[in-house]
N, C-alpha and C positions, 0 to 999 in steps of 0.2 A: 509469585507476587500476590501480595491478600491486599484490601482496603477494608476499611473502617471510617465511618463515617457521624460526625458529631452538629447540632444545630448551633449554629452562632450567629447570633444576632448585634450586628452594628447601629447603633439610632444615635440619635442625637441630643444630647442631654445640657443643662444649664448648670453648668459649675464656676461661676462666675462669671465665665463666657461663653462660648456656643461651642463644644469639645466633642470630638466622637468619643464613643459608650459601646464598650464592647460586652455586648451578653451571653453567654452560655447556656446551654442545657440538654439535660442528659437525652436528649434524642437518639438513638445510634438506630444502625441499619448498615446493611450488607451492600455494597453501590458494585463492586466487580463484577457480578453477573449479567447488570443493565447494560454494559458497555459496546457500542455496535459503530464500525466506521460507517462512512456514507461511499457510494458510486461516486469516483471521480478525483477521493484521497488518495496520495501518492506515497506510499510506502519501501521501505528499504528493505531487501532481503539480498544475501547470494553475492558472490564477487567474480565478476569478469574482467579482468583488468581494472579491476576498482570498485567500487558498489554496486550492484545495480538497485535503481529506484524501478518503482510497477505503478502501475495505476488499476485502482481497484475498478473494474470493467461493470461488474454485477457481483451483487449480493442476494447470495441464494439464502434459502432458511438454513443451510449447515454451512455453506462455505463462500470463501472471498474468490472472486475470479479475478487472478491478475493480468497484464500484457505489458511488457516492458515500457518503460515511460518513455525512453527515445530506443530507437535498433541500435542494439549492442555490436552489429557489423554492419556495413553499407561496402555497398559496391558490389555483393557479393554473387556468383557466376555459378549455375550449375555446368555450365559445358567445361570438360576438360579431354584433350588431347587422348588423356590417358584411360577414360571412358568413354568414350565415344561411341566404339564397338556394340554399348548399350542404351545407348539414346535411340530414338526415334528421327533419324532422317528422312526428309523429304525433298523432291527433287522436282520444281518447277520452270520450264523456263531453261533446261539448263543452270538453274542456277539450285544447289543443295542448301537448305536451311536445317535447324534442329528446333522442331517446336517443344522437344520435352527430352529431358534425361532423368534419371533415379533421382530424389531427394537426400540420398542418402550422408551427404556429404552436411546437408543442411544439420539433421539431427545430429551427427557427431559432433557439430563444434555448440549447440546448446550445452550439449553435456558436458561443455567445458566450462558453464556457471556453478561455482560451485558452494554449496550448502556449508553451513556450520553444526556441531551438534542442536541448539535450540532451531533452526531454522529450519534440518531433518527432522524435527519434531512434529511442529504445523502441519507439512507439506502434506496434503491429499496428492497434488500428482507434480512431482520435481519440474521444472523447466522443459518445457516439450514444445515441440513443433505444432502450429493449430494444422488440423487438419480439415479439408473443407467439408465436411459431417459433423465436426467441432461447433462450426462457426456462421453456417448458412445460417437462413431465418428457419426457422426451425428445426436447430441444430440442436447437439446435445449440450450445448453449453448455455443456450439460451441466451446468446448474444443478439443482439439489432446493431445494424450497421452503424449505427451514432454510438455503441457500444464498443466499437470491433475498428472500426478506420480511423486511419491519423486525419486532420481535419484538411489536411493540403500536404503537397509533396511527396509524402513516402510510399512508396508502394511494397508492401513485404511478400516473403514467399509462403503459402499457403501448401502442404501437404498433400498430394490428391492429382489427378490427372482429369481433363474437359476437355471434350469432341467439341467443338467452336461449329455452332451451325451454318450451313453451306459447304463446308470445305470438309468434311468427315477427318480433319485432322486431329491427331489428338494432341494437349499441351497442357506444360504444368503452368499454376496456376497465383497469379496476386492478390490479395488483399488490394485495392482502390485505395486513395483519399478520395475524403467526402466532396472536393472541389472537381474530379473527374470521374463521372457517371461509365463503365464502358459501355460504348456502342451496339456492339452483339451480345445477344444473350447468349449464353453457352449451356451444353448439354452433357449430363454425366455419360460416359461413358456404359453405366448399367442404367442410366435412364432417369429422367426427371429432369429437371431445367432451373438455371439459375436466373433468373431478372435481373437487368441490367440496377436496379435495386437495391439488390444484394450489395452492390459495391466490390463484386467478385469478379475475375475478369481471366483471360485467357492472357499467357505469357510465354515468349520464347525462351527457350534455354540456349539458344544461340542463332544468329539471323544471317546473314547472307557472306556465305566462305569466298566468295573475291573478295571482299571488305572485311573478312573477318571481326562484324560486330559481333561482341558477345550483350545477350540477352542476361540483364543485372537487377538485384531488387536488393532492399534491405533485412536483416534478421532481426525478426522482434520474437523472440518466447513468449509464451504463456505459463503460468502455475495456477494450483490453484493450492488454499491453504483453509485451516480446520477455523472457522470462525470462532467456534465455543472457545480456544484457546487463547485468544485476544482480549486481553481483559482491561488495556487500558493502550494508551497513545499518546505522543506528545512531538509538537515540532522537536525536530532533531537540535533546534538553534535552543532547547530550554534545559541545560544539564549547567549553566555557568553561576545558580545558588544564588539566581535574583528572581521576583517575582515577574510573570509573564503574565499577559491577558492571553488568557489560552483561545488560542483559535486553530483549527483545524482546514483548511482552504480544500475546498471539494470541487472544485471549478478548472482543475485542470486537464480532464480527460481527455488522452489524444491528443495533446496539445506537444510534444514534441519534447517538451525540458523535464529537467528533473527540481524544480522550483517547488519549496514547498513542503520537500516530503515530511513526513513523519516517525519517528521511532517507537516500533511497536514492544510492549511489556506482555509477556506472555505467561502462561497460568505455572504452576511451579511450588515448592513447596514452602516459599518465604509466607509467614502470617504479622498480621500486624494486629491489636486491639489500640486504641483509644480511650483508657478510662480518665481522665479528668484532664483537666486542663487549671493551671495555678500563675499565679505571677510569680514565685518563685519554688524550686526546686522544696524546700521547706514548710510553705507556708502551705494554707488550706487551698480548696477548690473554690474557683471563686465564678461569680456572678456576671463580673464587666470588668473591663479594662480602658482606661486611657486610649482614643486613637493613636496610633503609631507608637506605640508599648512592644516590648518583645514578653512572651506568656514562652511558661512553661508547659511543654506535653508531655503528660504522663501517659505513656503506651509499656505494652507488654508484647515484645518482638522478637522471633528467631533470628538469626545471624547463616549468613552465606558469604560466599565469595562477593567482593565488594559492595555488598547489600547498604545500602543508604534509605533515610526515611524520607518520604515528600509528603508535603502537605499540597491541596486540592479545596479552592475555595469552590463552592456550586451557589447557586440563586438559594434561597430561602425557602422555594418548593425540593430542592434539591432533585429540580431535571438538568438544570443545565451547569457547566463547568464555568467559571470568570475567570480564578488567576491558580496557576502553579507553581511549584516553585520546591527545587530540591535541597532536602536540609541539612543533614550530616547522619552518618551511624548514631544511634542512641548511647548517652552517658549513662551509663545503667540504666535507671526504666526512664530517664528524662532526654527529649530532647527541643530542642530551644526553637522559637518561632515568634521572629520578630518583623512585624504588622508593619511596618514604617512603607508607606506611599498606597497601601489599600482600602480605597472609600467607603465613605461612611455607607451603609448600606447592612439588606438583613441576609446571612448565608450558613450553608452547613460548609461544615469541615470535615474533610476524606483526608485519612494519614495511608500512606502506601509503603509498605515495605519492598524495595525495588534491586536490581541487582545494577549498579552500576559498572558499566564497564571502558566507560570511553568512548566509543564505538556510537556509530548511528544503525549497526543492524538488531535486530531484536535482542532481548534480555528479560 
């Protein structure tokens, strides 16, 4: 996917009455390489039983950190009958508990998100289990707790095993919501200590065998994906070839739903140029048009698997995005763009040559 990027200027002009005035000029520039989400955008990658949407956690200088927008399983149990032999029992009281068993059961069903070819493109590291060296406060992922916990309710399973101080026991381990601090601070097992802070917490894998509770949390993954490769974004709700006030909602993190997300356009070998712009296919390159006038775009673009062209209105500085809107394959080097409901106002124009495919996961 290429962009190309043109100066259009809308003002207001006296033609007998007070009419928008649409101006042109030959301004271009490259806008794909500027393109960066923010902490908090909710994105589509991956199918587990249906989309999964991610929330982008942190943005590093190379890469997007994501974690599932809601846990792709709930309820879910490390103790089973049929491991047992390899947990960690412990016996108080007469009474046997399991504060820890393998994870291993966790990991396998991640790996049942599964990737498309463009999606295997991005990925720096596929759908994985965080593990608590991942995810502490100065971990390798360089998450903070407002980064990393859901804001109430869920508690997910964390990779890693914690001695819980006082009781030298060892146990696997949750992720917190930010609405419940735990109690004890816990201790790694090779040594160092987690603060009750962290929002990281000591978890059973199974609790008292006359009652046979089992100890349950929810599976959230983590990926993370190549940023440089994101070169453009758009709610998922703007592929119906109307114009959109493009907005981007970054305000969901950890917040539990999948509201919102976004359909990421990824780098690839579709190019698109922008040389003029005309009111009709024939006539000259012109200067203004009529408010709510359809102009022709004169571009020069490859072709791919359902490649469609879009147009991308920006502010007049051409930092910021206002409206988009998807337009058709190009008629030979023409394709049609018609203004009807966008205000009088001064803006550049971004043409994208994009791969449509239906779908809200990347393309």
């Amino acid at each position: 996917m290429d962009m190309w990027k043109k100066l259009l200027m809308i003002m207001v002009a006296l033609i007998g009455i007070i009419s928008g005035v649409y101006a042109y000029y030959n301004t271009e520039m490259n806008a794909a390489s500027t393109f960066t989400l923010k902490r908090g955008t909710k994105v589509v990658i991956g199918d587990y039983n249906g989309d999964v949407v991610w929330d982008i956690g942190r943005v590093s200088g190379s890469e997007y950190i994501l974690l599932s927008s809601k846990p792709i399983k709930t309820g879910v149990k490390l103790y089973d009958p049929a491991i047992a032999s390899t947990c960690n029992a412990h016996t108080a009281g007469g009474i046997v508990v399991y504060p820890s068993c393998p994870t291993t059961a966790l990991h396998q069903e991640i790996q049942q998100v599964q990737l498309n070819t463009n999606e295997a493109s991005i990925a720096l590291r596929q759908p994985f289990l965080p593990s608590v060296d991942d995810i502490k406060a100065g971990g390798t992922l360089g998450l903070t707790a407002n980064d990393r916990a859901y804001k109430t309710g869920y508690y997910y399973w964390v990779d890693g095993f914690v001695i819980k101080v006082g009781d030298n026991i060892i146990y696997n381990i949750n992720q917190y919501p930010l609405n419940d601090v735990p109690v004890a601070s816990t201790q790694y097992p090779t040594g160092g200590t987690l603060s009750p802070s962290d929002y990281i917490g000591f978890a059973f894998a199974r609790l008292y065998n006359n009652k046979w509770v089992d100890g349950s949390a929810v599976l959230r993954p983590y990926m993370t994906i190549k940023k440089s490769n994101i070169v453009f974004a758009a709610d998922t709700r703007y592929q119906d070839g109307s114009w959109h006030e493009y907005k981007i909602i970054d305000t969901g993190l950890n917040d539990a739903t999948n509201n919102n997300a976004v359909k990421l356009r990824i780098s690839s070998s579709l190019t698109a140029n922008l040389n003029e712009i005309r009111k009709t296919k024939t006539g000259k390159e012109i200067s203004s048009v009529v408010k709510n006038q359809t102009v022709q775009l004169k571009v020069t673009a490859n072709s791919g698997s359902g490649s469609v062209i879009s147009a991308v209105l920006y502010d007049a500085s051409g930092t910021n995005i206002k409206y988009y809107r998807m337009l058709s394959a190009a008629s030979g080097d023409f394709v049609s763009m018609d203004l009807t409901g966008i205000p009088v106002g001064d803006y550049q124009v971004a043409i994208i040559n994009e791969e449509y495919d239906g779908t809200k996961r990347p393309a």
